[in-house]
N, C-alpha and C positions, 0 to 999 in steps of 0.2 A: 134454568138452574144448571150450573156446570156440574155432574157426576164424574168422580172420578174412573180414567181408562181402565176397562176392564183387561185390558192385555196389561198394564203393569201389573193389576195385581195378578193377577194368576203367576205372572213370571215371579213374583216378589213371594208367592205363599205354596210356589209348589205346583196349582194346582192345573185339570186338563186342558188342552190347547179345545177351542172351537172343530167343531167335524167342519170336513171340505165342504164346499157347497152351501155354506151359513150364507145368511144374508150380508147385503155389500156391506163392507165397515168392520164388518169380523176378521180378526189377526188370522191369518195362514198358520199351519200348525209349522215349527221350524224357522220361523222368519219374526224376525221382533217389526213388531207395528211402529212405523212413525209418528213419534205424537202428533198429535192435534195442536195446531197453531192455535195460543194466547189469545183468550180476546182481548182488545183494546180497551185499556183501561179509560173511565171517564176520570179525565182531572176534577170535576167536580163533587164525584162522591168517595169517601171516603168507604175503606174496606172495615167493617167494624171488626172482622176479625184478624186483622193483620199481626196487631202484636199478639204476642206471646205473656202475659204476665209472669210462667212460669219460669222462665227461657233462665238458666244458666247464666248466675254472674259471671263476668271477664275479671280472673286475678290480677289484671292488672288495670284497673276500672280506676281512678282516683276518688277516694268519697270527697265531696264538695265541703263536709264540715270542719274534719278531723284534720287531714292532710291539705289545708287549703296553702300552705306554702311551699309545699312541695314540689319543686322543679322539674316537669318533666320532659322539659327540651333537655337538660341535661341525662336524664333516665328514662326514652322512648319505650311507650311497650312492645313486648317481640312481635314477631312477622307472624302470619296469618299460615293455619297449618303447624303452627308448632304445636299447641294443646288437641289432644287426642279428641274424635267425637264422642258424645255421648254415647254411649252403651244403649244393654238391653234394662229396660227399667227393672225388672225383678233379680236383676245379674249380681252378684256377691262382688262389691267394689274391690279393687284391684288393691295389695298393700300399699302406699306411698312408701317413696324412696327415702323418703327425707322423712320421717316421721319421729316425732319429740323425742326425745331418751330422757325419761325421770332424773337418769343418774348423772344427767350433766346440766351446769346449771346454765352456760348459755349457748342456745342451741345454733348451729353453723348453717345461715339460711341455705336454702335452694338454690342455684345456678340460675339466672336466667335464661331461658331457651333463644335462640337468634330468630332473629325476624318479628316481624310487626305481628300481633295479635289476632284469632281468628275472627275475633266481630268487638266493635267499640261501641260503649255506650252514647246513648242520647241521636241514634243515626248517622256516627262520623263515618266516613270511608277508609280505611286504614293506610290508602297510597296515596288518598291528596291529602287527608287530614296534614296539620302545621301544627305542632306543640312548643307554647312561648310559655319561658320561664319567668321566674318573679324578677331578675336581673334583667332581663331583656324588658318584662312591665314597666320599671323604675327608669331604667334606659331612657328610652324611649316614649315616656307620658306625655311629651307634650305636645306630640304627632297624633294629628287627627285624621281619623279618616271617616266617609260620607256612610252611615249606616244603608245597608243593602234595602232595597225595596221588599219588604215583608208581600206585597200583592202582586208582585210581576208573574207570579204562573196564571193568575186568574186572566190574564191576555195575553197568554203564550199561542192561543187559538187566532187570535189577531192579527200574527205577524207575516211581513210579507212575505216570506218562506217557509213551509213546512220542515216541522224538522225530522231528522232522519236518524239513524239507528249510530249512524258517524259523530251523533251529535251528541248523541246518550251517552255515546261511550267512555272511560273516565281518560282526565285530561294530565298533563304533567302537572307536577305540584307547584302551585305558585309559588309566588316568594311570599316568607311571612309578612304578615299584615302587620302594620302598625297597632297597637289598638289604642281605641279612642272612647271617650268617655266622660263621664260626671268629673271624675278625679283629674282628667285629663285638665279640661275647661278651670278647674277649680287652680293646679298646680300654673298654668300661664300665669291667669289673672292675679295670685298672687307673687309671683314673682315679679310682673310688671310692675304692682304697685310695690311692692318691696325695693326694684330699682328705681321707681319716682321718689318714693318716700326717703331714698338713702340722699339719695344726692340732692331733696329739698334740705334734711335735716344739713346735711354735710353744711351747704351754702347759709342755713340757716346759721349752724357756728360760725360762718365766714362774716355774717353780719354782726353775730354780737361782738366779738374782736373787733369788729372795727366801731361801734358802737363803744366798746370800751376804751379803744386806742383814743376816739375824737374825742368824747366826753365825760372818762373812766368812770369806775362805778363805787363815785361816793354821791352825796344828794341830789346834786345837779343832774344826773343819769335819773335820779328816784324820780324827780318831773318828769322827767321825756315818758319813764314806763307807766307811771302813772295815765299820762294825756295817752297815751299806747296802747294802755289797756282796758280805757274805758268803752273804747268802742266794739271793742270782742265782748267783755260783759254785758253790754246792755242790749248789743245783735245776740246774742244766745240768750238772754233773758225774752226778749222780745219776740222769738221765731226759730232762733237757731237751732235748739232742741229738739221741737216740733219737728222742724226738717230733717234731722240725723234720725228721728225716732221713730214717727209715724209716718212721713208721708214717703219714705221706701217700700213699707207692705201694702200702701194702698198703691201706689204707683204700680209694681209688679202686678198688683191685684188688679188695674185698668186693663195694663197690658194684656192682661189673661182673659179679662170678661167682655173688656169695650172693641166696638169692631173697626175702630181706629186704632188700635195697638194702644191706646191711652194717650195719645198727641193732643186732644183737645183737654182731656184732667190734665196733662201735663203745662199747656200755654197758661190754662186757669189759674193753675197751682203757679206760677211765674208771675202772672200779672196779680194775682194780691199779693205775691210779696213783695213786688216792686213798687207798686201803691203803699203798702205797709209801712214798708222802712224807708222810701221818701220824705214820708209825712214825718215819722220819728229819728229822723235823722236831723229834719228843720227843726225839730224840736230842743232837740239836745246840744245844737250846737248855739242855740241862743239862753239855753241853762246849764252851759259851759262852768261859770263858778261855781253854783250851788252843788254839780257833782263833783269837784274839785275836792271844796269844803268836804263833804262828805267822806270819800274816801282816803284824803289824810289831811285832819284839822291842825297838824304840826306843820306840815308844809302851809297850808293856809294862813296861819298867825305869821309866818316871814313874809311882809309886802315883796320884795322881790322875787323870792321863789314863788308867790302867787302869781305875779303877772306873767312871767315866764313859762309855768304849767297850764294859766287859762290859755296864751296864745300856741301851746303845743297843741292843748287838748281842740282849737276851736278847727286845727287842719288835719288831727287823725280822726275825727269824729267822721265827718264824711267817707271812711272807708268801711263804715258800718255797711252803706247802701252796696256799694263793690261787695263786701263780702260776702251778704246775703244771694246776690246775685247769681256771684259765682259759686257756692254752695246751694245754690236750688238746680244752678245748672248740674253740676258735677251729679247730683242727684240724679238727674234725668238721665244722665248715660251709663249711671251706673245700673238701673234698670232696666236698659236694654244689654246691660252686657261690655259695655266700653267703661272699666275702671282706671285709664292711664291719666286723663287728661287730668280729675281732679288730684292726682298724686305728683303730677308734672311742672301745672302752669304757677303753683308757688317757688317755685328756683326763679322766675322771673320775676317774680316781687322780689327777694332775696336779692337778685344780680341789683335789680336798679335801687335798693336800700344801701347797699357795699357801694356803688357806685357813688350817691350823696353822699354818706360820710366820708368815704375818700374825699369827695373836692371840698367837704368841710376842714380837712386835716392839711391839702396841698393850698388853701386858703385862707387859713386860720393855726394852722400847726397841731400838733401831736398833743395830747393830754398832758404828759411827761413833762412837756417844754411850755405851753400855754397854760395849766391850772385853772382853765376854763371854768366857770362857776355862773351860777343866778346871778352875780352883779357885775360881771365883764363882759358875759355874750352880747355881743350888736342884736340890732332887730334883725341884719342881714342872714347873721349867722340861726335864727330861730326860723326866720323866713324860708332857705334853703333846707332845714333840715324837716320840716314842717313838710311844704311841698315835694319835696322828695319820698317821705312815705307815703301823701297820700296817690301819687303817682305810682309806686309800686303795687297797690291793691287795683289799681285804675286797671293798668297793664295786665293783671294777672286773672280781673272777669275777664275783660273784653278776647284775652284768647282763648279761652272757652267755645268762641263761635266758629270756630273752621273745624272741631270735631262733633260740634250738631250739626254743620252741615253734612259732614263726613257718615253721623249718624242716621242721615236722613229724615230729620226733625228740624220743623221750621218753626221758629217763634213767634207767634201773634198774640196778641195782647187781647185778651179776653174776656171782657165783663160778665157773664152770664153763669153767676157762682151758684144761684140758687138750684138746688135738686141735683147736682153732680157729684155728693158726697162729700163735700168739701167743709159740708157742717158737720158729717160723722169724725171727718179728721181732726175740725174743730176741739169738737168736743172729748174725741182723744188728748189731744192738745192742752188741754185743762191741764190736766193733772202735768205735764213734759214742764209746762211753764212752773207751776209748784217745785217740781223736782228741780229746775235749773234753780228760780229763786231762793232753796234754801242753800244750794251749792254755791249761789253768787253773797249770800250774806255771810257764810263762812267766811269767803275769799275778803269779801272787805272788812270783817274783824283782823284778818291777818292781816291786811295790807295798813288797815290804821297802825295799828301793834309796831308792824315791823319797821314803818319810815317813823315811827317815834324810836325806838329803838337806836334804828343807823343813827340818826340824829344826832343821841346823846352821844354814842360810843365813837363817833368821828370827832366830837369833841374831844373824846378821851383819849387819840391818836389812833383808833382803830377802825380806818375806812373798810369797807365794803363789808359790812354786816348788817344792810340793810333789805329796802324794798329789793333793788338792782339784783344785790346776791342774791337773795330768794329766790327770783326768777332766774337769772341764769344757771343757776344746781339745777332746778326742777326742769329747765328747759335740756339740758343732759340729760338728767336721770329719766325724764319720759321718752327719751330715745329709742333703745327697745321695744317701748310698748308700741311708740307710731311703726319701728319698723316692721315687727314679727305680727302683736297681737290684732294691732288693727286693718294691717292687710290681712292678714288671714281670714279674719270675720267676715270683713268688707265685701270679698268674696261669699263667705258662707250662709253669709244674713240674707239674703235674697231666696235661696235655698231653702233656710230654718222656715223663711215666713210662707213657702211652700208649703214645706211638709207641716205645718199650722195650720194652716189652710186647710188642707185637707184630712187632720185631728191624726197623724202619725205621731205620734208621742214618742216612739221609739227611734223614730230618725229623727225625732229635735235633740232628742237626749245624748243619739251617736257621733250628731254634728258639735253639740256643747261641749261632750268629751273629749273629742279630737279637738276644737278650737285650744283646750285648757291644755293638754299631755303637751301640743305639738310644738305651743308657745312655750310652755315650760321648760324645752330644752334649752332655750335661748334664754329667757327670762330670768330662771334662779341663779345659773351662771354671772349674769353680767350686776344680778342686784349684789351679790357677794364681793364683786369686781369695783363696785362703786365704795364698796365697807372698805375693801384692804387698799385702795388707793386712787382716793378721791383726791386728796391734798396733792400730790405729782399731779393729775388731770388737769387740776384747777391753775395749778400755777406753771403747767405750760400754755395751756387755753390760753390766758387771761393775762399772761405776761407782760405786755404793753399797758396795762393798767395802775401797774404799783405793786403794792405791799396789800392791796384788800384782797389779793388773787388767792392768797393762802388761807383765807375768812372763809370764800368761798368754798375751798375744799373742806372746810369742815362744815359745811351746810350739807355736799353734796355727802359726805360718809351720811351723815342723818337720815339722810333719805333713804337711803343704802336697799335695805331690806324693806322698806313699805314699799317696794317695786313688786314684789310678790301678791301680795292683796291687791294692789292698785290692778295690776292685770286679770288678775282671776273675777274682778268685781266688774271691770270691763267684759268679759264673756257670759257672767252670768245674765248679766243685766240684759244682753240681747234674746234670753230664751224669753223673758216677758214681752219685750216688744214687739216678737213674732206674733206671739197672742195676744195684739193688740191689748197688752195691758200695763199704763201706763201708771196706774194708781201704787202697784207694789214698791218700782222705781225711787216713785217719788218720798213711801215713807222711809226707803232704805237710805235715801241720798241726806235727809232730815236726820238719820240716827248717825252718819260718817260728818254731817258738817258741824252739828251739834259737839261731837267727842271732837274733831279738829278744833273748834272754836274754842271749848271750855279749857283742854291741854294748852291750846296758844297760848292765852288768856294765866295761865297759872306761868309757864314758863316765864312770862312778861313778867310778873311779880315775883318770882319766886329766882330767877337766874339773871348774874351781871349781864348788863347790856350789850355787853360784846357776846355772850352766849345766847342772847333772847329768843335769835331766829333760828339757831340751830337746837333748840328743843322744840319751834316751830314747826320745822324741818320732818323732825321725831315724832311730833303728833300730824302729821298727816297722814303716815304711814298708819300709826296707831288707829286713825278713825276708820278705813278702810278693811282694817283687819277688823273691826268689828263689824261694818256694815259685813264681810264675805260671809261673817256667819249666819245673820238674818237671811240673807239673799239666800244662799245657798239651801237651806232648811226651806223654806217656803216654795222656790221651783222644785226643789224636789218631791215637795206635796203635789204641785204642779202636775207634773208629769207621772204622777201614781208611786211615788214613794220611792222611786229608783231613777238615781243622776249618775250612776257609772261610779259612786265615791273610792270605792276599794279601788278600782285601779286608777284611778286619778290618783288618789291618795299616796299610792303606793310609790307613783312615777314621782311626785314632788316630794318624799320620802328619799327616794334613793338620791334623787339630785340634790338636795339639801346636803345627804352625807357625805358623796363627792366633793362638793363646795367649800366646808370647813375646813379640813383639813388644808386645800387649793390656797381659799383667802387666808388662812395662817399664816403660809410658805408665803406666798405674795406678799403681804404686809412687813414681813421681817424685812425680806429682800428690798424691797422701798426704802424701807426707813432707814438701813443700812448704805444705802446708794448717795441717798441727799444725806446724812453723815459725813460720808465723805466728799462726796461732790458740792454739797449747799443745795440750795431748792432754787437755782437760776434755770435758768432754757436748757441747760447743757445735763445740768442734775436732775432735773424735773425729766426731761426724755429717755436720759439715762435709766433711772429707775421704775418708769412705766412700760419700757420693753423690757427688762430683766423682771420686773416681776409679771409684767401679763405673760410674757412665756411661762414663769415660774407654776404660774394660777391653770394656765390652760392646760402644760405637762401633766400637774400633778392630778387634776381634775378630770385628766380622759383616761388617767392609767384605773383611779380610782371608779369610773364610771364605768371601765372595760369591767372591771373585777365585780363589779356590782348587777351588771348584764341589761343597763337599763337600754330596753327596746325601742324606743323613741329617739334615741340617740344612735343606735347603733342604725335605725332605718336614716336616718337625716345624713349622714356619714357617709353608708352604701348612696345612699340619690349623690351625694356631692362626687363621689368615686365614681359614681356610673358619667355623670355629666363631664366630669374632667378625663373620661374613659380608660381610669385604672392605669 
């Protein structure tokens, strides 16, 4: 046991020096003893009484809760020796200089003293310490650097050199670090997929333009989407869900428990859906009528638009198998962490879909000039534009394979499903198929509705109010959501079904909330933006088409604001899939297709033909804002009674007020523009840059004055990234 040197104290308290002649080790009377050299410390045990818990807060210490944005690379604390030492503990403290005055109400802080601080919390060194601000955070997030080795002192005994007192000593101050992190990872990965997803959609609109240039969009287009879209509905009826829903949190969940990283669930998981939707691909494309029939019995009763939609439907059906594919693939890398490729490899279906109808157009001529219909196209022309889609789905799995290999995942086809969990996903699966099911029989009462509808009202001179327009409003208006809400998730879901995992209730709720606030800034904007001027969007879009192009902008105003639900209903719905719980989903998606269905269904009877779709349009929105309520109420039981609502609430509160007033000014300014200009290329462009400036102006002065922090954080990152 080390006693402390009796010659300090005596020198410390006054008292007599040792007599001459003491034993060796005794101070000299007149001569101060040299201390005793330090014993060597053992790196392995710990000194229990090293800290201090008493020890004198540092004034200038940041608390972690209160002042967490508090900059102090811009506001260092002072140099070390400025603050006086402590005194003598029973000593009458000294008056402060600066001490309150009642008689003034704001009081003129203290000076800071120069120089760094006498001692920093949590063991910094005050000359190498590095203080990085929240600007330099934002900065710089997407720089990572390799976390430091937490156990490198426990073989600092190891190394081939002893080290030395040269070594201890402290060194110049690096250069600040990058920092790297959760946020960091989260902030790429969405922004990669945010630029795959921009420039899929971008090419996506490349394709229906020319989709409507070749074939415009009055009935003879309602075949093509029709045979189009039968193969999405019946692969998502079929598996597709499942895959998006369930088998991500078991996949991360391989990775994490299996000591294959989950390569071998992952082949398994490939090879029955490859099996799967081989078999139900031969299936469907030999009950090619009967789903014809089904999803629109007006189209059916005209013999030639049935032959024309069975031989569309019999060459898009096979891209059901491609598309399963390539969404089980995209799956698998997105579990390890690579989300580009599935955000990417559809711009290559898009290129080679542009590409067919072009040579259908330099082959056959322009919509405009041709009047192409069910009783003039060749088998040639059906033939080409047939195989041409299902080669852009072909194109868009098979490059999928050079980023597993990339991934270091190899595909083997693997029968051995029993005991692997694959009946737990199974039977999650249950209910993912219910919930698509009632979402796919929604879709096909609209889709009957609506190609009866075009039908009559193209009779009545008024093309493009039918199937065609439905979809391409919706294929706009969901723009946003593919670009903001579902990269962001895409990202976070892997994360949520972590902290699920392991029953964090408070980081699913933090991650829901951010997923909701972060979209929001993008989301309420552009749904307002679709209200005050859809009609210009549509009838520059669509301008090679005709006269249906301006039908369509009144589909897309319809839609306008159910872009708001529709996304919030997308976010919620992932807090249950985290917890593997796929049953709440299902009754939520049952109460939004239901109220879509019965609204369609009244609009149809109740509204001219030429309006049918656009109260269609209207109740879509409508179903979802009532599925957000259910949804919403129930996770929040979920997670103990609290979803963050107040400030969610608050943030789509202020943005909606922003917005009004924004889409007012925009709508006037539109409408005023094609006034005078007419609503051709030149007026339709004219009026969508005069009023989207008008919209955005008005909207960010009002959103400034409102202080919404969501906004004003997205603003600072875009100013930090373009470096101010």
């Amino acid at each position: 046991m080390n006693a402390p040197y009796d010659g300090d104290r005596a020198q410390g308290t006054g008292g007599p020096a040792p007599a001459q002649g003491a034993a060796p080790g005794t101070p000299v009377p007149g001569q101060v003893p040299a201390p005793a050299p330090a014993p060597e410390r053992d790196p392995y045990v710990q000194d229990a009484y090293d800290h201090d818990p008493y020890r004198s807060q540092d004034l200038s210490a940041q608390d972690p809760v209160a002042e967490v944005l508090y900059d102090r690379a811009s506001h260092p604390p002072p140099p070390p020796g400025t603050y006086q030492e402590p005194g003598p503990l029973y000593a009458a403290p000294t008056a402060p200089s600066y001490s309150p005055d009642p008689r003034v109400w704001a009081q003129t802080p203290p000076p800071e003293p120069d120089g760094p601080s006498r001692h920093l919390p949590y063991g910094d060194h005050a000359t190498t310490t590095q203080f990085v601000g929240v600007d330099s955070l934002v900065t710089n997030a997407s720089d990572e650097q390799p976390e430091p080795d937490a156990f490198a002192h426990l073989y600092r005994d190891q190394e081939a050199a002893p080290r030395t007192a040269v070594e201890e000593a402290p060194v110049a101050a690096p250069a600040p670090s990058k920092p790297a992190g959760r946020a960091a990872t989260l902030l790429k990965s969405s922004a990669l997929m945010a630029a795959g997803t921009i420039v899929s959609r971008i090419t996506g609109f490349l394709k229906t333009l020319a989709i409507a240039g070749a074939i415009g969009v009055g009935t003879f287009n309602d075949t093509y989407q029709i045979a189009n879209t039968l193969p999405t509905m019946i692969y998502v009826l079929v598996g597709g869900g499942a895959l998006n829903a369930v088998f991500i949190p078991q996949l991360v969940r391989a990775m994490k428990n299996d000591d294959d990283g989950g390569q071998a669930y992952a082949n398994r998981l490939l090879t029955l859906v490859v099996v799967l939707l081989a078999a139900v691909t031969t299936i469907c494309v030999l009950a090619a009528p009967v789903f014809i029939t089904m999803m629109s019995p007006k189209i059916a009763s005209d013999p030639q638009q049935m032959d024309v939609a069975v031989a569309f439907a019999r060459y898009c059906l096979p891209t059901m198998f491609f598309m399963g594919v390539h969404v089980v693939l995209g799956q698998i890398l997105n579990a390890r962490g690579r989300f580009g490729a599935m955000m990417w490899t559809p711009v290559l279906n898009n290129i080679v879909v542009i590409a067919t109808f072009g040579a259908f157009i330099w082959a056959f001529g322009g919509f405009t000039t041709s009047g192409v219909n069910a009783a003039t196209v060749t088998p040639e022309g059906v033939r080409l534009l047939g195989l041409g889609t299902l080669l852009g789905l072909t194109v868009q799995a098979l490059a999928m394979l050079p980023y597993l290999r990339d991934a270091g995942f190899k595909p083997r086809l693997r029968f051995d499903w029993r005991g692997h969990g694959l009946g737990k996903a199974a039977r999650l699966a249950k209910w993912t198929f219910f919930f698509v099911l009632a979402n796919q029989v929604g879709l096909v009462v609209v889709t009957q509705l609506a190609t009866w509808a075009g039908s009559v009202a193209e009779k009545q001179g008024h093309p493009g109010t039918g199937i065609t327009a439905y979809n391409y409003a919706l294929l706009l208006w969901q723009m946003p959501q593919a670009i903001i809400t579902v990269s962001v998730m895409t990202a976070v879901l892997p994360r949520i079904s972590r902290s699920a995992h392991d029953g964090d209730a408070a980081a699913v709720r933090d991650d829901i909330s951010y997923g909701l606030r972060t979209s929001a800034v993008a989301i309420v904007p552009c749904a307002f933006a679709f209200l005050a001027l859809g009609v210009p969007m549509a009838t520059l879009l669509y301008a090679g088409s005709g006269s249906g192009a301006q039908n369509i902008g009144y589909i897309l105003m319809a839609f306008g604001l159910g872009l708001i639900p529709y996304s919030i209903q997308y976010v919620v719905l992932r807090g249950f899939y985290a917890y593997e719980d796929t049953r709440t989903p299902f009754y939520n998606t049952v109460i939004v297709a239901a109220v879509n269905a019965a609204v369609s269904a009244l609009s149809f009877f109740v509204l001219p033909a030429r309006w049918a779709v656009v109260g269609m349009a209207a109740a879509y929105g409508l179903g979802y804002a009532v599925g957000v309520g259910v949804a919403w109420r129930r996770l929040r039981t979920r997670l103990g009674g609290d979803l963050d609502g107040a400030h969610v609430m608050r943030t789509y509160a202020r943005l909606t007020g922003a917005c009004v007033p924004a889409a007012a000014v925009a709508g006037a300014a539109a409408f005023g523009v094609t006034q005078w200009l007419g609503s051709g290329v030149t007026g339709s462009a004219t009026a969508l840059l005069v009023g989207g400036i008008a919209l955005a102006a008005v909207f960010l002065i009002a959103a400034k004055r409102m202080r919404i922090e969501e906004l004003n954080a997205m603003v600072g990152m875009v100013r930090g990234r373009l470096g101010r």
